[in-house]
C-alpha positions, -999 to 999 in steps of 0.1 A, spaced: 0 0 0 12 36 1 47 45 2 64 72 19 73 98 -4 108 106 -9 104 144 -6 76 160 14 57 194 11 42 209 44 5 204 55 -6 242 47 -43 244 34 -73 245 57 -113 239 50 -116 268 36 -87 269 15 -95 233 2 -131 240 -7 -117 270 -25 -98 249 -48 -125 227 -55 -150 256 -65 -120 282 -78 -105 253 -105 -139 246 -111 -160 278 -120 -136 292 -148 -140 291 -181 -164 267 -188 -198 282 -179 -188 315 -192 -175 302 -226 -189 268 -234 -224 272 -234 -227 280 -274 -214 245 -282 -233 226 -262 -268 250 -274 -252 239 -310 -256 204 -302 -284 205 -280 -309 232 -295 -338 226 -271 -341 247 -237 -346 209 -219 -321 191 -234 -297 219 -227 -307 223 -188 -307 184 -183 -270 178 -202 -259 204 -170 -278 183 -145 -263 151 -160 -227 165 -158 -229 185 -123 -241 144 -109 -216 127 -127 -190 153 -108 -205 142 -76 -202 107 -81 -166 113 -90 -163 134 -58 -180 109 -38 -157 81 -48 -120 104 -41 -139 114 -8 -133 81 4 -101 71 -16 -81 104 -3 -84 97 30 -70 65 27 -38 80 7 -37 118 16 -6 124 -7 4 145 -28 1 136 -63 -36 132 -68 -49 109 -97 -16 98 -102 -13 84 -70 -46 67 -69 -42 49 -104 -9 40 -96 -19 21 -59 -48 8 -73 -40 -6 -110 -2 0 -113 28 18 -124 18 16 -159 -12 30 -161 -4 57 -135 29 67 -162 1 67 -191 -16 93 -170 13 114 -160 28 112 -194 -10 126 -209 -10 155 -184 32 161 -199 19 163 -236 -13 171 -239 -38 174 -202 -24 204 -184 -13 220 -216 -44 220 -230 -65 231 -200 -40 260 -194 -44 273 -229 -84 271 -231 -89 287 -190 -59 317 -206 -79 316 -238 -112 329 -218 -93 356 -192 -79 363 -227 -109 374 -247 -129 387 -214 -105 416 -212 -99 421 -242 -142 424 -245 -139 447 -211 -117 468 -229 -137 475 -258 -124 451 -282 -140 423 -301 -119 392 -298 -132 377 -329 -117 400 -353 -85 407 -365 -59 421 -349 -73 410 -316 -81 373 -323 -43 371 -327 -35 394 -294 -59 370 -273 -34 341 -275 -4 368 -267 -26 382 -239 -32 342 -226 4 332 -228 14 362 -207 -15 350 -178 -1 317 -179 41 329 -169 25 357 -142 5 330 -123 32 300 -128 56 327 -106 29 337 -80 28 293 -73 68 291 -76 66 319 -45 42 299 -26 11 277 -19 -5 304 6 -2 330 -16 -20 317 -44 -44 300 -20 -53 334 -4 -63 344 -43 -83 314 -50 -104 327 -15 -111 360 -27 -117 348 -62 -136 321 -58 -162 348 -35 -159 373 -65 -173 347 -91 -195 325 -73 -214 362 -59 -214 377 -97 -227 343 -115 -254 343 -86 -262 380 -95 -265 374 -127 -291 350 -118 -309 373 -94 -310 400 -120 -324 376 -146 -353 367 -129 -368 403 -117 -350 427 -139 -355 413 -174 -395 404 -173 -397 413 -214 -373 394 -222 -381 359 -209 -376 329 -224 -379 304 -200 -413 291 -214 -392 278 -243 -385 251 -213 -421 234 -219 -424 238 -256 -423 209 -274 -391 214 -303 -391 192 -337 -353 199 -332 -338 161 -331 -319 150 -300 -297 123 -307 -279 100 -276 -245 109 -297 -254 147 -296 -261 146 -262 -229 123 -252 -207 151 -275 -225 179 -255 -216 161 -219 -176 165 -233 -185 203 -232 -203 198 -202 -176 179 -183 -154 209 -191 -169 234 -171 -173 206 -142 -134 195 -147 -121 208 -112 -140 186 -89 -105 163 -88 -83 186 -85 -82 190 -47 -71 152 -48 -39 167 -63 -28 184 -34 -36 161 -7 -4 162 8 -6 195 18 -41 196 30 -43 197 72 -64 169 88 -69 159 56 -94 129 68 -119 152 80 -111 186 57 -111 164 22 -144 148 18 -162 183 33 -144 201 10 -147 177 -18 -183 168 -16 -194 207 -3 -173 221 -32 -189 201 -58 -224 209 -49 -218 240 -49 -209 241 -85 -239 227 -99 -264 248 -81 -245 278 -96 -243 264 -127 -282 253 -132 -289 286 -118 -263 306 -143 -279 287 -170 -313 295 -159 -301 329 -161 -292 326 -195 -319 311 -210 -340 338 -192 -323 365 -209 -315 353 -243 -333 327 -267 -316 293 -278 -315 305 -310 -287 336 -297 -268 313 -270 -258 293 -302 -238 319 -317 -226 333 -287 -191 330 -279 -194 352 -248 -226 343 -235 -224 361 -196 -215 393 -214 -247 395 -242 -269 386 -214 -254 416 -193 -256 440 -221 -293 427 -224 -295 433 -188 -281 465 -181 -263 480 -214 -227 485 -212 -217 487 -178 -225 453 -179 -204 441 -202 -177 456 -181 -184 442 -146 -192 408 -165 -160 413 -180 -143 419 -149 -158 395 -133 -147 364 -158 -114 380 -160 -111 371 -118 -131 340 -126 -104 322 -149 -72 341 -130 -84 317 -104 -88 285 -123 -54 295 -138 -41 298 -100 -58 268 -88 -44 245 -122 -13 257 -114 -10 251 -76 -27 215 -82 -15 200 -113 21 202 -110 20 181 -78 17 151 -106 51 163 -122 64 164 -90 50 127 -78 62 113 -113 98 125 -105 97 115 -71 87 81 -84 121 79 -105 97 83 -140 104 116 -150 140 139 -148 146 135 -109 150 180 -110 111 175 -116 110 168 -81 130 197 -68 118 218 -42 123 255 -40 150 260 -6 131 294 -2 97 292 -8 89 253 -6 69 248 -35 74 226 -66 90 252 -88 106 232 -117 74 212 -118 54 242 -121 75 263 -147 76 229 -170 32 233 -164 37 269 -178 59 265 -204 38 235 -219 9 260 -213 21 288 -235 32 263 -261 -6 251 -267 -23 285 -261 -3 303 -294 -16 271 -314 -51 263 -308 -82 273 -308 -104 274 -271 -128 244 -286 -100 226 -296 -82 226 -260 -111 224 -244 -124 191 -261 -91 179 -262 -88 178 -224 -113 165 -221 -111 136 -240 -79 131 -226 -85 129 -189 -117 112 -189 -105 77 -191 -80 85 -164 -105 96 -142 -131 68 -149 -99 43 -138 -91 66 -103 -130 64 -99 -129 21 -110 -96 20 -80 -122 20 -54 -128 -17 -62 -95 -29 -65 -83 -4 -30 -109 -20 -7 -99 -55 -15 -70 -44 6 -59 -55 38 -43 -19 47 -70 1 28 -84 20 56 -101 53 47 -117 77 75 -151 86 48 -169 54 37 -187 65 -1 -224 60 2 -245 40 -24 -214 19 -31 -208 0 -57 -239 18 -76 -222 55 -73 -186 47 -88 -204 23 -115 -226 49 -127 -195 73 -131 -179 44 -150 -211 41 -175 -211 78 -183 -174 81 -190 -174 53 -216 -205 65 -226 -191 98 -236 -157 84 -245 -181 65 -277 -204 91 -286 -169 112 -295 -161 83 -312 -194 79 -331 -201 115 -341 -183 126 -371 -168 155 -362 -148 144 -333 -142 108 -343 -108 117 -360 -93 141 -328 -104 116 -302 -85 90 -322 -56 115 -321 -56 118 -284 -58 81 -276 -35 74 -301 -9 98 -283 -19 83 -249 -9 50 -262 27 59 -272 35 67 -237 36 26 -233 71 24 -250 80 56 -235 76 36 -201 93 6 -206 120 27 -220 124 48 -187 114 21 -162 147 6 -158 165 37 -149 135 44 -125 135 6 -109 174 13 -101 166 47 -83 144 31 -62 168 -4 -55 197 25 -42 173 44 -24 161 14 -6 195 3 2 204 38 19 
């Protein structure tokens, strides 16, 4: 069962803190930016409300499940850690090689993508036309190096700003809700909700739409990440796992409520910056601007909170002897990470200059989700265990973690099945898949590490 780690960050984030990475890495991007596609693919008020229902439930069952499992290894390392006790080192390297070449990358660019085109709207600049649809990727690249050296100088630091953040955003989206409802009266749309639609639903449409979905959820994990460094983490993880991910998906029903109030299907489609229309609806353009502002905090602290989590799998990889041992390094100064998290950035900037926000966004994705439905499926192999002991017990066991299991292969073949994202899912599995020789390649330098550190 769990190993001592080899090098050890300090126990530094409290309830608070924790539950503010859960809802901060969480509400980003996602519900401010990905709306459109999903309208695109579901074009019926119902279908669209109940693919945000679907995905805020299939958070919680994930949630549910790495309740229990983190208790039982509070370390550092997250996902990585958990696929790796409970199905091995290989598939724990496939996961840490995806998040290398193509996970954390990608998320970084599509979160900086969204700060990017937010303030650039805030300023008075429409982010969809040239010279600006070039300037957002500049603008993002230059987000992603600021916050990568507010996490080399500290984990409380850039805690503290996922606190005041995560109040900022979660009060503004709930705002926007309240204004919605008793400010906009000639402009509602809800009734659309009853209305019958001769618009065809399809279970492939609706599986394509849950990748979008899963998008804006993407966060609820994160917290497993940094474990390690969360204090009495038996207590503190599953409150702030289980609290946080609630959380989210009232917002989000209610932001999308909102939306739907405001504007008809019909304009959410071709909406690209769906908050800010349904301020200027609202209010005119003072709305714009505080919407603007207020996404601009909004993805600062998913960008914070990706940064402070994710590198901890760098960091667990090279402390495992399975990536370049100065992964592993810890700052003498400011204890953090810091090599782990400037490889994070760098990767970052590399895929935000060459892609498109849909195209990280899916791509993430698509890329995670089978590493989360195995972290979810360790429960199973982790309580067969003799030294399996976790302080939170997951209710509705085995049903919770199976019906997470469903879903993600469920999506996993409606990306397969639909023709426009059959080819680029069989890109991203296909990349996943080369990290196999890449393992077998570095495990003999890593399987002699270990033998000479177990010898001193």
């Amino acid at each position: 069962m769990p190993r001592n780690t080899r090098v050890a960050l300090p126990r530094r984030l409290t309830l608070l803190g924790a539950t503010a990475v859960v809802v901060g890495s969480t509400i980003g991007s996602g519900i401010f930016r990905s709306p459109a596609s999903i309208a695109r693919r579901l074009p019926t008020p119902g279908a669209l409300m109940s693919v945000w229902v679907v995905g805020g439930l299939l958070a919680l069952c994930g949630a549910l499940t790495l309740a229990e499992i983190t208790t039982a290894l509070p370390r550092t390392g997250g996902i990585y850690v958990i696929v790796r006790e409970g199905w091995g080192r290989l598939p724990a390297f496939l996961f840490g090689w995806a998040e290398v070449v193509i996970i954390r990358a990608a998320a970084l660019g599509a979160v900086a993508t969204t700060f990017a085109e937010y303030a650039l709207r805030m300023l008075g600049y429409d982010p969809r036309v040239a010279p600006y649809d070039t300037t957002v990727h500049y603008v993002a690249a230059v987000a992603i190096i600021l916050l990568a050296a507010l996490n080399i100088r500290g984990v409380r630091s850039s805690a503290l700003l996922l606190e005041v953040a995560t109040v900022v955003k979660v009060g503004a989206l709930l705002l926007i809700a309240l204004a919605a409802a008793w400010l906009a009266p000639s402009l509602m749309h809800t009734q659309q909700l009853s209305v019958p639609s001769t618009t065809l639903v399809t279970p492939s449409g609706f599986g394509v739409a849950l990748v979008a979905v899963l998008w804006a959820y993407d966060g609820w994990a994160d917290l497993s990440f940094v474990a390690g460094e969360v204090k009495n983490p038996e207590r503190t993880l599953p409150r702030a796992l289980i609290g946080g991910t609630l959380t989210v998906l009232v917002i989000y029903c209610a932001a999308n409520l909102a939306y739907l109030t405001v504007l008809p299907i019909s304009s959410i489609t071709t909406s690209s910056l769906v908050a800010a229309e349904v301020a200027d609806k609202l209010v005119g353009h003072w709305g714009v601007v505080v919407v603007g502002a207020v996404v601009v905090v909004a993805t600062v602290s998913t960008l914070n909170g990706s940064l402070l989590t994710c590198p901890r799998i760098f960091f667990a990889m090279a402390d495992d002897g399975l990536l370049f041992r100065p992964v592993a390094a810890v700052h003498p100064r400011y204890q953090t990470p810091y090599v782990a998290i400037a490889l994070a950035a760098a990767l970052g900037v590399v895929f935000v200059l060459a892609r498109t926000f849909e195209q990280l966004a899916d791509t993430f994705v698509l890329a995670i989700v089978p590493f989360y439905a195995l972290s979810v499926a360790a429960v199973f192999t982790l309580r067969r265990q003799a030294t399996y002991r976790p302080s939170f017990r997951l209710p509705g066991y085995p049903v919770v973690p199976a019906l997470f299991i469903l879903a993600t292969v469920g999506v996993l073949g409606s990306a397969l099945v639909d023709p426009t994202s059959r080819w680029p899912t069989i890109a991203v599995i296909a990349v996943i898949l080369l990290g196999i020789p890449v393992f077998y390649i570095a495990r003999p330098a890593a399987d002699r590490r270990v033998a000479s550190e177990a010898q001193e």
